[in-house]
N, C-alpha and C positions, 0 to 999 in steps of 0.2 A: 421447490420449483426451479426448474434450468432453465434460461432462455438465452437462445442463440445474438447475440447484439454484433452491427458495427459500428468499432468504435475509429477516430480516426489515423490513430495507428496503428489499425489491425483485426486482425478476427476476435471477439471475445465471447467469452460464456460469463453468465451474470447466473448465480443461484441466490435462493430466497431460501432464508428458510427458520426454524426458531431453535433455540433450545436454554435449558432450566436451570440452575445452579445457585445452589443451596436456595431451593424456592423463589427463585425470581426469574420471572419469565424474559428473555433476552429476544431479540430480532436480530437477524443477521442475513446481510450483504457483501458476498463476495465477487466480484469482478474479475474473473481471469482472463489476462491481456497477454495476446501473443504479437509483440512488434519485434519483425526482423529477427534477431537472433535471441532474444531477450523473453522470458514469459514473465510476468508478474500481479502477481495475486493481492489483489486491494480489497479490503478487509473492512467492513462497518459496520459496529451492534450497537443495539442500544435497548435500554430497559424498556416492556410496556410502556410505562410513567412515561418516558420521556417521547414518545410519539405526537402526541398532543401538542407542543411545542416545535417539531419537527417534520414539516409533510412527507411523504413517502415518495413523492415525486421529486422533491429537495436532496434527497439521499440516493434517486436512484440514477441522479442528472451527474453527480458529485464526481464519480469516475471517471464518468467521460472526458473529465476536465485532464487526467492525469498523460505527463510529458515524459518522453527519455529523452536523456541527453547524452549526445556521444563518449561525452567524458568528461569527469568528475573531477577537480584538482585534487594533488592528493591533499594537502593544507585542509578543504572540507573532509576529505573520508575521514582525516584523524580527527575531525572534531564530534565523530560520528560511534567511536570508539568506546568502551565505557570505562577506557581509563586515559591516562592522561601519558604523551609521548615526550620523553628529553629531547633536548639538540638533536635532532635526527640528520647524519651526515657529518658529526662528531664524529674522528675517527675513523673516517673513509666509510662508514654507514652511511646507505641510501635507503627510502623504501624500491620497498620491489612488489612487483604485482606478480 
């Protein structure tokens, strides 16, 4: 299912939809958020099972919540990394975007 949503930073497309893997039925919610120059797809499954504990209204509220921010230190991006960065600026090294 596609439905057209606004969210409030911007146009978004909300799909519903399910699928199976290795026999377990999944639910999935994806959000696609168009603010400014930025698109970003938010992403929610969850097993059958776990519906029951979780309303459908709960999960479909959850996106709406999500923020850009103009910019990111780099200090968080590299904690964001999946490895770990020396002295960065040792030796005349800066990052660079």
């Amino acid at each position: 299912m596609r439905r057209a949503k606004t969210h409030p930073l911007g146009a978004a497309l909300l799909l519903i939809g399910q699928q199976n893997i290795e026999g377990q039925r999944l639910r999935k919610w994806i959000l696609v958020l168009s603010a400014g120059d930025i698109t970003a797809p938010i992403s929610v499954q969850l097993p059958d099972a776990a519906l029951t504990s979780c309303p459908t209204a709960a999960i479909r509220a959850a996106p709406m919540s999500a923020a850009v921010r103009s910019t990111v230190p780099v200090d968080e991006q590299l904690t964001q990394v999946p490895f770990r960065v020396g002295e960065i600026g040792a030796g005349g090294q800066a990052p660079a975007r």
